[in-house]
One Martini backbone bead per residue (centre of mass of N, CA, C, O) as a GRO file, in nm:
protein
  374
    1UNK     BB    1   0.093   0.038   0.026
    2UNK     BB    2   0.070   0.342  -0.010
    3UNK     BB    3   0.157   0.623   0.109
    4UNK     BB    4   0.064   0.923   0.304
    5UNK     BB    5   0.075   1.282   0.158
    6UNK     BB    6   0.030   1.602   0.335
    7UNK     BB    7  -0.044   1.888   0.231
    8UNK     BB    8  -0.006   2.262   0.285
    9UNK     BB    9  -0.078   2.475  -0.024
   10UNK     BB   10  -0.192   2.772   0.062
   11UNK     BB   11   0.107   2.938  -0.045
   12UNK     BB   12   0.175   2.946  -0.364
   13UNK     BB   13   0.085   3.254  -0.402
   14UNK     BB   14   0.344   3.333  -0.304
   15UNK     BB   15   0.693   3.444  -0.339
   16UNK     BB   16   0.867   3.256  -0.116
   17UNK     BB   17   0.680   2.966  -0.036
   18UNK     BB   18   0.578   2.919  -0.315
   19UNK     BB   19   0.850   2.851  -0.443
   20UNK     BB   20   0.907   2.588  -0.236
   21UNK     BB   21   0.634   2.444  -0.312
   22UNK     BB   22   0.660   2.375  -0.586
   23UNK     BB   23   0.949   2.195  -0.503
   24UNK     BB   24   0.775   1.984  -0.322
   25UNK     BB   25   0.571   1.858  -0.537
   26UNK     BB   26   0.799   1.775  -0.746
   27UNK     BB   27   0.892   1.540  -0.538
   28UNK     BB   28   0.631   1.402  -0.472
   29UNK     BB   29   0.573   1.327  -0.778
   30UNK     BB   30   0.832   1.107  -0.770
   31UNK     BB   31   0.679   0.951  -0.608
   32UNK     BB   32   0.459   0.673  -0.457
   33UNK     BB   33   0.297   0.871  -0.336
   34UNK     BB   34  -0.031   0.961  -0.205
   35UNK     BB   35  -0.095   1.361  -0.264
   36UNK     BB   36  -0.216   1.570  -0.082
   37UNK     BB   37  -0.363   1.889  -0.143
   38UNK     BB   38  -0.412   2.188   0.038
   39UNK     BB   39  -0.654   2.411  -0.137
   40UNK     BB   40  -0.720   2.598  -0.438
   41UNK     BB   41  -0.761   2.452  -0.735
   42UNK     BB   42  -0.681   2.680  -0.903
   43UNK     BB   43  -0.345   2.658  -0.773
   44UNK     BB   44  -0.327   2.342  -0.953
   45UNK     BB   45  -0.373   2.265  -1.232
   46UNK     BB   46  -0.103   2.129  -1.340
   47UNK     BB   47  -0.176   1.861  -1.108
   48UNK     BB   48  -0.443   1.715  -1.230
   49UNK     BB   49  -0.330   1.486  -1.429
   50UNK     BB   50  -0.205   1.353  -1.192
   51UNK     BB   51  -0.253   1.061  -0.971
   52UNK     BB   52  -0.118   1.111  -0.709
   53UNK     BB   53  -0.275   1.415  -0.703
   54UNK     BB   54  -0.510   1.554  -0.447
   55UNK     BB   55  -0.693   1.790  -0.419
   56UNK     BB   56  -0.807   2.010  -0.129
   57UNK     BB   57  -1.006   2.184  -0.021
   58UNK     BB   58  -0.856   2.481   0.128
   59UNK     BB   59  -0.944   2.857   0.235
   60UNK     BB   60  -0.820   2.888   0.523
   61UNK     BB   61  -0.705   3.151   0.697
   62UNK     BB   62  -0.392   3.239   0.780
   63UNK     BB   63  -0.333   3.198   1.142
   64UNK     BB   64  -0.626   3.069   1.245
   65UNK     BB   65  -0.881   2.940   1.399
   66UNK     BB   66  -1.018   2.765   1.100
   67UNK     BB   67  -0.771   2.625   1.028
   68UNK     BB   68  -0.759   2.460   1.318
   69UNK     BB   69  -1.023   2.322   1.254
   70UNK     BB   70  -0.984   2.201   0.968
   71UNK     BB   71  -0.748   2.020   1.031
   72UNK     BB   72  -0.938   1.787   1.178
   73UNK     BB   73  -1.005   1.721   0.863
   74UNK     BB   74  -0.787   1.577   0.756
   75UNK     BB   75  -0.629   1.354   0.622
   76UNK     BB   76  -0.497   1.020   0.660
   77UNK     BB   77  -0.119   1.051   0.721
   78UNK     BB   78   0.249   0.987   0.702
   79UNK     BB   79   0.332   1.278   0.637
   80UNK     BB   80   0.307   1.599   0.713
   81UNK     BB   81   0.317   1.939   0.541
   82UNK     BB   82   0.469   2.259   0.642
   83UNK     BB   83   0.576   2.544   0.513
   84UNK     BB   84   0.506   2.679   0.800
   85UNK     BB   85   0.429   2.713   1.127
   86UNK     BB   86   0.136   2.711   1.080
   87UNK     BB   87   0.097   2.436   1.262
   88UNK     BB   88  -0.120   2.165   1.385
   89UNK     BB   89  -0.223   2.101   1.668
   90UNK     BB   90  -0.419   1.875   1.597
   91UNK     BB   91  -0.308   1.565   1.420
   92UNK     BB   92  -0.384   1.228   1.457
   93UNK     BB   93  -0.363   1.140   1.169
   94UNK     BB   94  -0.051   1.223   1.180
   95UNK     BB   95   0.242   1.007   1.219
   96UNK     BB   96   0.409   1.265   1.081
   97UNK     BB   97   0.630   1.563   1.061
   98UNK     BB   98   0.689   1.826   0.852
   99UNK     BB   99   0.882   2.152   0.840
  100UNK     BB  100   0.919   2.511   0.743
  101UNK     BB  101   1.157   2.741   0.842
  102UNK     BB  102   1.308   3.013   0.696
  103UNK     BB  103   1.224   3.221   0.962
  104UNK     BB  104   1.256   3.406   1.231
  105UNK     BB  105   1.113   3.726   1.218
  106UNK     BB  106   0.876   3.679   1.450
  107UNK     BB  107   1.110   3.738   1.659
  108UNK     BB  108   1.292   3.938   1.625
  109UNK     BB  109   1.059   4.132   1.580
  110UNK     BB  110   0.831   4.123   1.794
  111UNK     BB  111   0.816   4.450   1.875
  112UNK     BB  112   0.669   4.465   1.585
  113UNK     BB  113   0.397   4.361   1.727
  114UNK     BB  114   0.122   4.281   1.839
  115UNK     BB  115   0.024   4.109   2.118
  116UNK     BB  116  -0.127   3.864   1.972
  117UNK     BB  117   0.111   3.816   1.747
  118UNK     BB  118   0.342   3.747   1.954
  119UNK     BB  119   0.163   3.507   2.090
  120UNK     BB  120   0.159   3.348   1.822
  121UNK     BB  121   0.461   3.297   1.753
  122UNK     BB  122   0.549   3.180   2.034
  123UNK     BB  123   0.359   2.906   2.008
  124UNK     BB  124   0.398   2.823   1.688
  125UNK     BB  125   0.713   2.793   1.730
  126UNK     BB  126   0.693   2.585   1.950
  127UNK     BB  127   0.523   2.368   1.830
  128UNK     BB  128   0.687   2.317   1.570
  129UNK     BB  129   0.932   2.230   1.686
  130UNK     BB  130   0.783   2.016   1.913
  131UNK     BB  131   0.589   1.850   1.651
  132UNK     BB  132   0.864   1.780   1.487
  133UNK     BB  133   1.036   1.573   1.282
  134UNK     BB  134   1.100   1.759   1.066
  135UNK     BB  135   1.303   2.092   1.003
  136UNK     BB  136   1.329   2.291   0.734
  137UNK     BB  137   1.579   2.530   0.590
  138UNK     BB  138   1.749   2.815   0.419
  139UNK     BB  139   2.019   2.837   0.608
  140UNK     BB  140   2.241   2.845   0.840
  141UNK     BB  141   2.145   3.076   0.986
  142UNK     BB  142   1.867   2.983   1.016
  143UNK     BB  143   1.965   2.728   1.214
  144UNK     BB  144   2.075   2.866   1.420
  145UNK     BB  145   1.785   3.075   1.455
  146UNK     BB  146   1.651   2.862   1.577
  147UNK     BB  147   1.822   2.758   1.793
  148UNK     BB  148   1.817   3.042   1.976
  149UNK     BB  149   1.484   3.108   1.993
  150UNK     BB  150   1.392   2.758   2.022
  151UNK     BB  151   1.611   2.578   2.087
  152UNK     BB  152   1.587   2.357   1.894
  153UNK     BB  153   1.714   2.081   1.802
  154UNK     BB  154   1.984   2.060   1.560
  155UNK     BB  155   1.911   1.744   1.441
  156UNK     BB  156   1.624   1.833   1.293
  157UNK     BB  157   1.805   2.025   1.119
  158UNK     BB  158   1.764   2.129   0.770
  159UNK     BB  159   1.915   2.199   0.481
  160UNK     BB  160   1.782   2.410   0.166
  161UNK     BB  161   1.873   2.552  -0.068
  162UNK     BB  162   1.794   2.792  -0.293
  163UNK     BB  163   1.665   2.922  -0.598
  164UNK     BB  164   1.643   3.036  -0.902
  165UNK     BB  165   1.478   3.040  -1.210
  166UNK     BB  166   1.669   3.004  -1.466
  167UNK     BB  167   1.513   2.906  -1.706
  168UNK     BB  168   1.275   3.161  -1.727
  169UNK     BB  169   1.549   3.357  -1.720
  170UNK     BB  170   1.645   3.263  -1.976
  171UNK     BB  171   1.419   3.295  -2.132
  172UNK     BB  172   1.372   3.618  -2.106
  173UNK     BB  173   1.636   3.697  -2.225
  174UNK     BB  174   1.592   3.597  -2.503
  175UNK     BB  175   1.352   3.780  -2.567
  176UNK     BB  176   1.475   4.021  -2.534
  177UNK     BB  177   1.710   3.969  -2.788
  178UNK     BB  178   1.490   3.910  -3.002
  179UNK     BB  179   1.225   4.165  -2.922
  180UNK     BB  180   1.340   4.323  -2.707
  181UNK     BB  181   1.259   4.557  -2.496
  182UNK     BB  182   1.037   4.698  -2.303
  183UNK     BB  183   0.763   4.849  -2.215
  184UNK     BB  184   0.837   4.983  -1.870
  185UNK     BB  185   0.592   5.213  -1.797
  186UNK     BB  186   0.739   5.439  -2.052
  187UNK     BB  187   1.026   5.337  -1.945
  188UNK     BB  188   1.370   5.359  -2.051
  189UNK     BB  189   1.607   5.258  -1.868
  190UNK     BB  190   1.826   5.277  -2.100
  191UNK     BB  191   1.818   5.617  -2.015
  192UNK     BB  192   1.903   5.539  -1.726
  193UNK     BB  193   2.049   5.631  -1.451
  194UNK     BB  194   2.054   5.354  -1.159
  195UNK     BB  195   1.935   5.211  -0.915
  196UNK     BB  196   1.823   4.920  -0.721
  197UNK     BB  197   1.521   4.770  -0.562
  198UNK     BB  198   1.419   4.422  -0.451
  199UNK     BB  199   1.113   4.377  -0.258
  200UNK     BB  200   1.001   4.395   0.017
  201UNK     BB  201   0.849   4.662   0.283
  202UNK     BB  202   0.970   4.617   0.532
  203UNK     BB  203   1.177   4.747   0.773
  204UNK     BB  204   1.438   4.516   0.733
  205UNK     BB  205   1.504   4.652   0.447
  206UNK     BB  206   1.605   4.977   0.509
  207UNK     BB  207   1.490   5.196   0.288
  208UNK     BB  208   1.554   5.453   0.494
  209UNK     BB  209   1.865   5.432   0.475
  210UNK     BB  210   1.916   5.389   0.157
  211UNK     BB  211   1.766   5.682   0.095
  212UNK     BB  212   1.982   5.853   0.271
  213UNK     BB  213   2.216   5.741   0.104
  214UNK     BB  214   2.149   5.853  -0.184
  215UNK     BB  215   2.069   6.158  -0.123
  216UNK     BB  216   2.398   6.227  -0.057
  217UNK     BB  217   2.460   6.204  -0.368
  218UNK     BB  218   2.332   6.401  -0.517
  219UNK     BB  219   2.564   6.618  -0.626
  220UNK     BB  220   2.752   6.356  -0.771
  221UNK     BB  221   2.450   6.256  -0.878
  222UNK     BB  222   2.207   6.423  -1.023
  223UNK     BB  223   2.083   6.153  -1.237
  224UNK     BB  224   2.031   5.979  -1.014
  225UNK     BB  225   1.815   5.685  -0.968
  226UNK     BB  226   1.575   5.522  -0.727
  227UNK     BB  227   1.451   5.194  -0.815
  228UNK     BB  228   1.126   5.065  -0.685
  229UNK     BB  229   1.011   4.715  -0.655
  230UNK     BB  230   0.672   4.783  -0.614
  231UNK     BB  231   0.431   4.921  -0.407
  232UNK     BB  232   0.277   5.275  -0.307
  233UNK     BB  233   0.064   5.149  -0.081
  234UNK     BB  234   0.292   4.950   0.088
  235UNK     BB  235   0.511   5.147   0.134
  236UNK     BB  236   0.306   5.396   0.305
  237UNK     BB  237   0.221   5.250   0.522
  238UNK     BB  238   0.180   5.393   0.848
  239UNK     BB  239   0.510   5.589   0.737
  240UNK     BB  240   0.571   5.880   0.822
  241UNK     BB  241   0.877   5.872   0.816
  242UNK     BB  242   0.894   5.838   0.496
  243UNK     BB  243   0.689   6.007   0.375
  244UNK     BB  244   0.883   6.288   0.464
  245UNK     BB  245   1.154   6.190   0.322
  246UNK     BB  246   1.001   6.177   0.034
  247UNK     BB  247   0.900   6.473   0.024
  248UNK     BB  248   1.200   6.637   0.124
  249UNK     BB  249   1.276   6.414  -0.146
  250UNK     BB  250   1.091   6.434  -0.418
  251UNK     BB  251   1.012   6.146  -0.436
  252UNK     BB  252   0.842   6.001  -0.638
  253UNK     BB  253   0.860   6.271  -0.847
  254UNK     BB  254   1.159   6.208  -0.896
  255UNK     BB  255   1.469   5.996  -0.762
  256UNK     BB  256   1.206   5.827  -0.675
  257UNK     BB  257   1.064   5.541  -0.736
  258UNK     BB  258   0.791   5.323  -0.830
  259UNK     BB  259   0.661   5.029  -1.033
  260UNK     BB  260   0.488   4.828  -0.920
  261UNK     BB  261   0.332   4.590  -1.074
  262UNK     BB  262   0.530   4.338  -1.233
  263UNK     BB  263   0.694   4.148  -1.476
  264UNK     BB  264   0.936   3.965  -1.564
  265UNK     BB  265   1.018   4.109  -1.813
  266UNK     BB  266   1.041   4.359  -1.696
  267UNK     BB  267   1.240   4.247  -1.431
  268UNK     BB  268   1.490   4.210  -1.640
  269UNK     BB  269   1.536   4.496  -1.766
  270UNK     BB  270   1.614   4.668  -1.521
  271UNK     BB  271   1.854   4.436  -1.423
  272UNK     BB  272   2.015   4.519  -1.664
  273UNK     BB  273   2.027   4.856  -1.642
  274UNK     BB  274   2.160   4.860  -1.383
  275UNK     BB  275   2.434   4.981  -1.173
  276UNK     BB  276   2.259   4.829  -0.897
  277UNK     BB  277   2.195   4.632  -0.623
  278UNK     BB  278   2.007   4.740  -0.342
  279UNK     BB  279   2.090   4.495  -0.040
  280UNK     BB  280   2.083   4.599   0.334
  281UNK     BB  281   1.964   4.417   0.494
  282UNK     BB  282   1.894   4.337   0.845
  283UNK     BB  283   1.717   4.034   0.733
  284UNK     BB  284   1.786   3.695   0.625
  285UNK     BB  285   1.695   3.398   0.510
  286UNK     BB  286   1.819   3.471   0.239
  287UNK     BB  287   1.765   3.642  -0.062
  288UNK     BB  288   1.693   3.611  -0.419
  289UNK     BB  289   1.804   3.921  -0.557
  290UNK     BB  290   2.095   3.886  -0.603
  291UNK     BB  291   2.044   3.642  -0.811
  292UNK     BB  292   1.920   3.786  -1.018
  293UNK     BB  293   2.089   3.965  -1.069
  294UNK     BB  294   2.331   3.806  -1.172
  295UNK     BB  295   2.177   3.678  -1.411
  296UNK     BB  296   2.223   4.025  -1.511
  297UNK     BB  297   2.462   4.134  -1.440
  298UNK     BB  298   2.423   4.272  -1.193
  299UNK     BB  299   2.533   4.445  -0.949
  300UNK     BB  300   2.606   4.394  -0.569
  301UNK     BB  301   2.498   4.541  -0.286
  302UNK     BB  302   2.565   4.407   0.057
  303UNK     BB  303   2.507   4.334   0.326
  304UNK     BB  304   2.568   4.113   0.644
  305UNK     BB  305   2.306   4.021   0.688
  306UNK     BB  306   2.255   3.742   0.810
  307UNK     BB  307   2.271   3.540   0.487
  308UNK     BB  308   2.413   3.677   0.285
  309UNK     BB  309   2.714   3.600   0.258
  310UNK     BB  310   2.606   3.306   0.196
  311UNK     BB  311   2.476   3.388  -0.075
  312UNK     BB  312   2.716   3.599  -0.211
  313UNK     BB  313   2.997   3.592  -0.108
  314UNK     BB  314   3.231   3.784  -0.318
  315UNK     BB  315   2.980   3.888  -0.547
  316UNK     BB  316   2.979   4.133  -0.311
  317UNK     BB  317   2.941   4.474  -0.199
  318UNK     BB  318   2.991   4.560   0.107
  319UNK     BB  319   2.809   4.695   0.389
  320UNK     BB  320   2.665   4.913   0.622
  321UNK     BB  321   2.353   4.908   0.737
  322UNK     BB  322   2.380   5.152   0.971
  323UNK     BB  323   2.507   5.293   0.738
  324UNK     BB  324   2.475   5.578   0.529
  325UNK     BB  325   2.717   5.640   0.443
  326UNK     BB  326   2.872   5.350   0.343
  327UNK     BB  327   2.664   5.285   0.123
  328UNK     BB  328   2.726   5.590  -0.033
  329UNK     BB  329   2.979   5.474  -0.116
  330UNK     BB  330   2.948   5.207  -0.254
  331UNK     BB  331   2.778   5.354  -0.472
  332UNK     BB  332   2.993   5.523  -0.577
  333UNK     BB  333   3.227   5.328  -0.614
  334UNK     BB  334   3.057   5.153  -0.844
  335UNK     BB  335   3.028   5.368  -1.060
  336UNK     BB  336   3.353   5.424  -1.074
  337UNK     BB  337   3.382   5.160  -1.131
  338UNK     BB  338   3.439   4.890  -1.389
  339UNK     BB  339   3.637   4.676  -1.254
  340UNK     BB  340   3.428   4.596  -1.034
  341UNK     BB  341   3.219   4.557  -1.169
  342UNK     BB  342   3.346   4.315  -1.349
  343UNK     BB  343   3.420   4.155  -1.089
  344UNK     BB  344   3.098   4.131  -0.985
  345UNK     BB  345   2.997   3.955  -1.240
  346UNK     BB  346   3.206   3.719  -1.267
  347UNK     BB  347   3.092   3.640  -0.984
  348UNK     BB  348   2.839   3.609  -1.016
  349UNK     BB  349   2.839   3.381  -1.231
  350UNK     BB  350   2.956   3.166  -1.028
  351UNK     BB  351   2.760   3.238  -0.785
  352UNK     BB  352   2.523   3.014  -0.906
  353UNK     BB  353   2.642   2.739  -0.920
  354UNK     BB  354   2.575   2.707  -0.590
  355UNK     BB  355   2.274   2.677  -0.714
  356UNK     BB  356   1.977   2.474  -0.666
  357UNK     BB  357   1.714   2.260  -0.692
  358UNK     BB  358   1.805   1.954  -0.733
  359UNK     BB  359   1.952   1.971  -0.448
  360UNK     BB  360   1.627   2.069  -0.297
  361UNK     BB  361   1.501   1.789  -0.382
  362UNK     BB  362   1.693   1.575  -0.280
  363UNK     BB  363   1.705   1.640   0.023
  364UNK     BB  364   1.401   1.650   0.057
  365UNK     BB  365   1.357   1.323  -0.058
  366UNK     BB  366   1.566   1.195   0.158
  367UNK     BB  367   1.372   1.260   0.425
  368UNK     BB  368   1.077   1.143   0.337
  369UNK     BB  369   1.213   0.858   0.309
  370UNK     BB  370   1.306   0.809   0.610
  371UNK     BB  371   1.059   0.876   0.730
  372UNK     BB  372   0.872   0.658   0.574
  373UNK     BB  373   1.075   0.408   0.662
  374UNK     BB  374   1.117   0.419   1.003
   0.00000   0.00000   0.00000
């Protein structure tokens, strides 16, 4: 009798646990296990023809009261694997559990966080690390920080890095050469001289800190823009200290830009013609925009925090995430120097070399089979 494996897949429709989402699944059709994902069968399309794999409808909010009662009518599986810590409080009918926490940062920055909010990451990233068999994270930084946040055995967490999907952005490439560069949102960027930051505008992602770099530039690069790819209205919600530095030094409407939504195929040409990739964050459980980066060529400024030194090795020139002086002088520095570029850019494509996603799918294909057959 075939094994039966339940995922929890309402994730894949993130930007960053959907990623590893989508590669765990390709796992387990590899595998001769029965799969259960739950979630909303139209984000599943594509695995309907699979016969080892069903959808089950599961479209309850994450992190909710509700989620944790639908749980208790999950199938019953040899073994439940849960792609974040929201992993399920009661589960008699799941033999053994697999966790993916790639990172704990409602923890560390655990004091920006509601009461309620706070009460909920530490009991369920408690319950987390103590009712699974097997850990995964993505990066040995992220296995660390799990256990100093959680005590948790450090014997039962595995690293498997993470990769950009070089195939998609190889066919993306190859379309700019071949049909030209896409008009992005009217804006020509290579007649553009400009700096990027490309990722999600948490706090921790420094981006106060960044723009006060930039600044800094004025007198020196006057021609210089900093775009920021993301949505100007999660970007300034609830900010208003962010919001007087952008009025301030004229903001959106300046030398300081936000792309909006757009296509892989508009940030392929972005990442192309930019000066640099400026990713300062002060905490990465991973951080996929350097790699992407460095796959398009764009030179790479990188924090030493966190998780970078790990993804980026000497492929990125280091800056001090908490010094605006520091960061300012590093992007001056790389505008200024064509064989540094040029020495950033051909080792960002050494570094990409040391990332797959089949060594990402194999160590985990690996540990499902020993839980599986413990």
């Amino acid at each position: 009798m075939n094994k039966r494996i339940v995922l929890d897949g309402r994730m894949i429709v993130h930007s960053g646990i959907g990623r590893y989402i989508r590669e765990i699944i390709l796992t387990l059709a590899s595998t001769n296990a029965a799969v259960t994902i739950l979630g909303r069968p139209d984000d599943f399309d594509q695995y309907k023809d699979n016969k080892n794999i069903t959808i089950v409808k599961f479209d309850h909010p994450i992190y909710s009261v509700k989620e944790q009662l639908a749980f208790l009518s999950a199938p019953s599986c040899d073994l439940f694997i849960s792609p974040h810590y929201n992993v399920p409080l009661f589960l008699p009918q799941a033999k053994r559990q697999m966790t993916f926490i790639p990172d704990v940062n409602h923890l560390v920055f655990i004091n920006e966080f509601s009461l309620p909010k706070r009460l909920y990451a530490k009991f369920f990233f408690s319950r987390a690390v103590n009712k699974s068999d097997v850990i995964f994270t993505i990066s040995d930084f992220s296995k660390a920080e799990i256990v100093k946040y959680t005590g948790c055995n450090p014997d039962i967490i595995h690293v498997a890095k993470l990769d950009i999907d070089k195939e998609h952005f190889s066919r993306i490439d190859h379309e700019l050469e071949t049909a030209g560069d896409p008009a992005a949102s009217g804006v020509s960027y290579e007649e553009l001289e400009y700096i990027l930051y490309v990722g999600n505008i948490k706090p921790h992602k420094n981006l106060k800190r960044c723009i006060a770099a930039f600044n800094q530039l004025a007198e020196s690069f006057p021609k210089l823009k900093f775009v920021i790819v993301g949505r100007k209205e999660n970007f300034i919600t609830g900010d208003s200290e962010l919001i007087s530095m952008l009025e301030e030094n004229d903001g959106f409407d300046g030398r300081i830009s936000m792309t909006g939504k757009i296509s892989d195929v508009t940030l392929a040409h972005i990442y192309k013609y930019a000066k640099c990739l400026l990713f300062a964050s002060l905490y990465e459980g991973f951080g996929l925009p350097p790699l992407e980066a460095m796959f398009f060529n764009c030179p790479v400024i990188s924090s030493r925090e966190g998780s970078l030194p790990e993804v980026c090795g000497d492929a990125a020139l280091y800056c001090d995430a908490y010094d605006a002086g520091d960061i300012s002088e590093k992007i001056a520095l790389l505008l200024t120097s064509n064989s540094l570029r040029a020495e950033l850019t051909a080792k960002g494509n050494e570094r990409l070399g040391e990332f797959s996603w089949n060594k990402f799918r194999n160590q985990v294909a690996v540990k499902i089979n020993d839980v599986l057959n413990d």
